[in-house]
C-alpha positions as CSV (number, residue, x, y, z in Angstrom):
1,X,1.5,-100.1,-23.0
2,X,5.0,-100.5,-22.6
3,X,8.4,-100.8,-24.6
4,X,10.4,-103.9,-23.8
5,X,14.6,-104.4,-24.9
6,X,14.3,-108.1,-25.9
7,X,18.1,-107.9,-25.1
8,X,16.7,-108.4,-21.9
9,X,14.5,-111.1,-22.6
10,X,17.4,-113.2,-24.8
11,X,17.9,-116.1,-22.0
12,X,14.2,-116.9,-21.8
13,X,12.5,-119.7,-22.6
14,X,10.4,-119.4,-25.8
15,X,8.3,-121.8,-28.6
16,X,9.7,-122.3,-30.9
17,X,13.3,-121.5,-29.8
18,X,14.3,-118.8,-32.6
19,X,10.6,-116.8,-31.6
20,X,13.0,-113.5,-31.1
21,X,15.1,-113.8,-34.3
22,X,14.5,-110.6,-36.4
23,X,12.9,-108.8,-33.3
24,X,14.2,-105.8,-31.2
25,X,12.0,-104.6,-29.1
26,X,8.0,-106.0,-27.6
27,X,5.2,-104.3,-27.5
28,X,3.8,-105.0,-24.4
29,X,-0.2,-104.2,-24.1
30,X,-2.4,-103.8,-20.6
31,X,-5.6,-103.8,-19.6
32,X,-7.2,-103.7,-16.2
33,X,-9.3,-106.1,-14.7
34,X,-12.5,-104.9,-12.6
35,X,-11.5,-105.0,-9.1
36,X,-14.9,-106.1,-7.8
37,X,-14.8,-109.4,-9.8
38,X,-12.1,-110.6,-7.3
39,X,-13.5,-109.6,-4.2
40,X,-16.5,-111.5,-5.4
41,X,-14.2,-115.1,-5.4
42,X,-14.4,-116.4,-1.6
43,X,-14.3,-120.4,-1.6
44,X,-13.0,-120.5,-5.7
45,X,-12.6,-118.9,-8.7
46,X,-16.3,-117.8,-9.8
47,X,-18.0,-118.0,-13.7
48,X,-17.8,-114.5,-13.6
49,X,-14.0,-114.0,-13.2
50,X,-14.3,-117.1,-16.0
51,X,-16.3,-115.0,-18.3
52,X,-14.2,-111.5,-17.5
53,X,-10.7,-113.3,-18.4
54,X,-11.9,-114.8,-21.1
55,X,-13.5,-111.5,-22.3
56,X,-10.1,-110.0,-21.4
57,X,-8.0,-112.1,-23.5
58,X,-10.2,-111.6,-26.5
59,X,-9.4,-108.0,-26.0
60,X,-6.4,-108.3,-25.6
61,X,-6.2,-110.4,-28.8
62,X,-7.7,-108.2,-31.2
63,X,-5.5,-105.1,-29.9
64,X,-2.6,-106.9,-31.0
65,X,-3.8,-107.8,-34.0
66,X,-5.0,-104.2,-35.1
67,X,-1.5,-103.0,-33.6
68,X,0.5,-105.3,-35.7
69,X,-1.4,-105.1,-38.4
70,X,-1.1,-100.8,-38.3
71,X,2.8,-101.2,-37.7
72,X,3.3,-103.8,-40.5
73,X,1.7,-101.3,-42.8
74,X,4.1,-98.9,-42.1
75,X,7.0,-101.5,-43.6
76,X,7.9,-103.3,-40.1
77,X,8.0,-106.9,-39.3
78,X,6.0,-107.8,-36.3
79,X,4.6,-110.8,-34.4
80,X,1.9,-110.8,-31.7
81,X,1.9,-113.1,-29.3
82,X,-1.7,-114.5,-27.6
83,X,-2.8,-113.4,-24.5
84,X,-3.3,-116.5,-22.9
85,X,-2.4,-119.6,-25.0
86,X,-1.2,-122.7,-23.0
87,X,0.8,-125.0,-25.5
88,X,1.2,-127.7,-22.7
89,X,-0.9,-128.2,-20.0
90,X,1.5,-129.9,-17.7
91,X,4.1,-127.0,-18.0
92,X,1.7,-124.0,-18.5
93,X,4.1,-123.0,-21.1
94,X,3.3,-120.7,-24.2
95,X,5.4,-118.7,-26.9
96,X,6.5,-115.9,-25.0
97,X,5.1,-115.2,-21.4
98,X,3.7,-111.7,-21.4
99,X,4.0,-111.4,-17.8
100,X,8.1,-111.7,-18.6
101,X,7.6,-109.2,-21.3
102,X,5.8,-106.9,-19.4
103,X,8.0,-106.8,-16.6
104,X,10.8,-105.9,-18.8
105,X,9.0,-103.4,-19.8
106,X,8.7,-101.2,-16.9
107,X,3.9,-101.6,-16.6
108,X,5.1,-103.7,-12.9
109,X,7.1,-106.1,-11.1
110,X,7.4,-109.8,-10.9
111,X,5.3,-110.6,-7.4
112,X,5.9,-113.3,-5.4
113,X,3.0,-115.0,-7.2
114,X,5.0,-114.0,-10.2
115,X,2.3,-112.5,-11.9
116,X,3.0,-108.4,-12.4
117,X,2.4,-106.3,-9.8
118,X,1.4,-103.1,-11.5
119,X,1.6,-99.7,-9.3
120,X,-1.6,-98.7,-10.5
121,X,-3.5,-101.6,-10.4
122,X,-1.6,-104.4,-8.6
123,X,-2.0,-107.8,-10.3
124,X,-5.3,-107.2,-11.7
125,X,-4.0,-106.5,-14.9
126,X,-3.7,-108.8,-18.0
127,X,-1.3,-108.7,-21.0
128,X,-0.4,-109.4,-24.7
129,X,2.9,-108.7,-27.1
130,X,3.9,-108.1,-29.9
131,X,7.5,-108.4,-31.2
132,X,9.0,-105.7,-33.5
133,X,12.0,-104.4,-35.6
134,X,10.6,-101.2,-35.2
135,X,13.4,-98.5,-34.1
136,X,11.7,-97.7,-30.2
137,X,13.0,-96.4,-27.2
138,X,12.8,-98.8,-24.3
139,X,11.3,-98.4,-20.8
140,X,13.0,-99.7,-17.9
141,X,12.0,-102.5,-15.6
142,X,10.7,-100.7,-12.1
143,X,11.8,-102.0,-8.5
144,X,10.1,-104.5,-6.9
145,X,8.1,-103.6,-4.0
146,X,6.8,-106.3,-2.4
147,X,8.7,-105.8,0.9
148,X,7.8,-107.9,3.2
149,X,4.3,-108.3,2.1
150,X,3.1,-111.9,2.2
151,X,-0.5,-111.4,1.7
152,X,-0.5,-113.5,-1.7
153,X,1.3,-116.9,0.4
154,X,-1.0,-116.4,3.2
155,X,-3.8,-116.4,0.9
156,X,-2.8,-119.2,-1.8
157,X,-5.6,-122.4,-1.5
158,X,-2.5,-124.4,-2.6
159,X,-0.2,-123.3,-0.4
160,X,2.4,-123.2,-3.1
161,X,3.9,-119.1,-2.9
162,X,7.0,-119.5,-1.0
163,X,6.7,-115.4,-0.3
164,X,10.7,-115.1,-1.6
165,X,11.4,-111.7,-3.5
166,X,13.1,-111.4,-6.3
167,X,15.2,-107.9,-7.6
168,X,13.9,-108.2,-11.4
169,X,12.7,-111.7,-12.2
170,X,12.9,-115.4,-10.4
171,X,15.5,-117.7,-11.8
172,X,13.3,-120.2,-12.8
173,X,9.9,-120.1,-11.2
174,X,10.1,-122.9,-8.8
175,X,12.1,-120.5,-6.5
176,X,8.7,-118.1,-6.2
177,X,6.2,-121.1,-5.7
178,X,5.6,-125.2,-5.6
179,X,4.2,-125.1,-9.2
180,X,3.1,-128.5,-8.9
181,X,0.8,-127.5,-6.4
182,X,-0.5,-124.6,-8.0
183,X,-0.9,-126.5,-11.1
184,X,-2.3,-129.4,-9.4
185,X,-4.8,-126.9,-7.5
186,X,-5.8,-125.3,-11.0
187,X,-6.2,-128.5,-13.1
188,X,-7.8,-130.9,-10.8
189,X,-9.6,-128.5,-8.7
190,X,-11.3,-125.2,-10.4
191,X,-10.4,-125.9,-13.9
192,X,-13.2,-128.7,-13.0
193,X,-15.9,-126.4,-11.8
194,X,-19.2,-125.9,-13.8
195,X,-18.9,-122.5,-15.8
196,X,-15.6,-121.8,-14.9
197,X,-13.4,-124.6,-16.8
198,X,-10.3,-122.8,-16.9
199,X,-6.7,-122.4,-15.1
200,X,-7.5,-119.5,-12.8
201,X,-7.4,-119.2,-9.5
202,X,-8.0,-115.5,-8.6
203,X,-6.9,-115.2,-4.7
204,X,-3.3,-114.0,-4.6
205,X,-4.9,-111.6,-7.0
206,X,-7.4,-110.5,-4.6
207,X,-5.5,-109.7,-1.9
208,X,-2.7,-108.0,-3.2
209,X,-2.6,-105.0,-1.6
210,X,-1.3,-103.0,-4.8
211,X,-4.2,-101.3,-6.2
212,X,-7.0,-102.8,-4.0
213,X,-9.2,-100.5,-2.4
214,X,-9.5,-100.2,0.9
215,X,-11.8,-97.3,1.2
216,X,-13.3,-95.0,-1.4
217,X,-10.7,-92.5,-2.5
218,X,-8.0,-95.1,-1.4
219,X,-6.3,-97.0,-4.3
220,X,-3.5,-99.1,-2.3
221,X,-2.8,-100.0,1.5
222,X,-0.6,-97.9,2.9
């Protein structure tokens, strides 16, 4: 878990517009994906990575539920955010992104896939919020460390990671990747697969070196 300063967060894009009034700080919550479920995806994204993000999400879900419901007992407004909740399938946008949240809030940085490249675990990491007025004491965003690392490009079925860096986050996220491919790629490719029959993809994920074993006692590339 880490502490956001939605002071940060201010300029982005959020459902309905005034999401942040009221709300200092986010709660935002991790939780590791099994490493093996990726290096099991070859041609596409497999029922089993289906079944784990799905499973994941839940998770995630209920943690911010029990969390906001602990915190509002204690006399504090909060408001968690869903895991993974597409409000338009066109735009894949949602209330809050908890990728943005979480990079503000110090558990990784925005990768070149822009999902959050964790230290620990690289990208296989998924996230929820939850908003607060709750006095906390924020963490601060980490450098990026992508370098010049363009494993995630190289390995993108799309083709759509342009493999540009960013210092904290992208300006809008057509400078990381051609979302239109990527979206394109997701919706009328795996999202049409038998058991799977959701937006994932799974291989910039896979490859990342951040957090992806190389040999047993090894937790990154070096």
């Amino acid at each position: 878990m880490g502490i956001a300063d939605l002071n940060l967060l201010r300029e982005v894009e959020t459902v309905p517009d005034n999401l942040l009034d009221g709300f200092q700080y986010a709660l935002s919550i991790a939780i590791k994906l099994p490493a093996s479920v990726f290096e099991k995806i070859i041609d596409a994204p497999t029922p089993l990575y289906a079944q784990v993000y799905n499973n994941a999400n839940l998770l995630l879900d209920q943690s911010a539920l029990k969390l906001s419901s602990h915190l509002e007992g204690k006399g504090y407004s909060v408001l968690p955010i869903p895991a993974s909740l597409p409000l338009d399938m066109e735009r894949f946008n949602s209330n809050l992104s908890s990728k943005t949240v979480a990079n503000a809030a110090g558990l990784g940085w925005q990768g070149k896939s822009l999902l959050i490249v964790t230290p620990e675990h690289g990208p296989r990491v998924s996230f929820a919020t939850v908003l607060t007025d709750m006095p906390l004491s924020p963490d601060q965003p980490i450098k990026n460390q992508c370098g010049p690392c363009g494993e995630c490009s190289q390995a993108c079925p799309a083709g759509a990671i342009r493999n540009v860096n960013t210092d904290f986050h992208y300006t809008s996220r057509e400078e990381a990747l051609d979302f239109q491919k990527c979206a394109d790629k997701l919706l009328k490719g795996f999202m049409l697969l038998p058991r799977v029959e959701k937006p994932i993809c799974g291989f910039c994920i896979k490859v990342c070196p951040w957090g992806r074993k190389k040999q047993k006692g090894k937790t990154r590339f070096t």
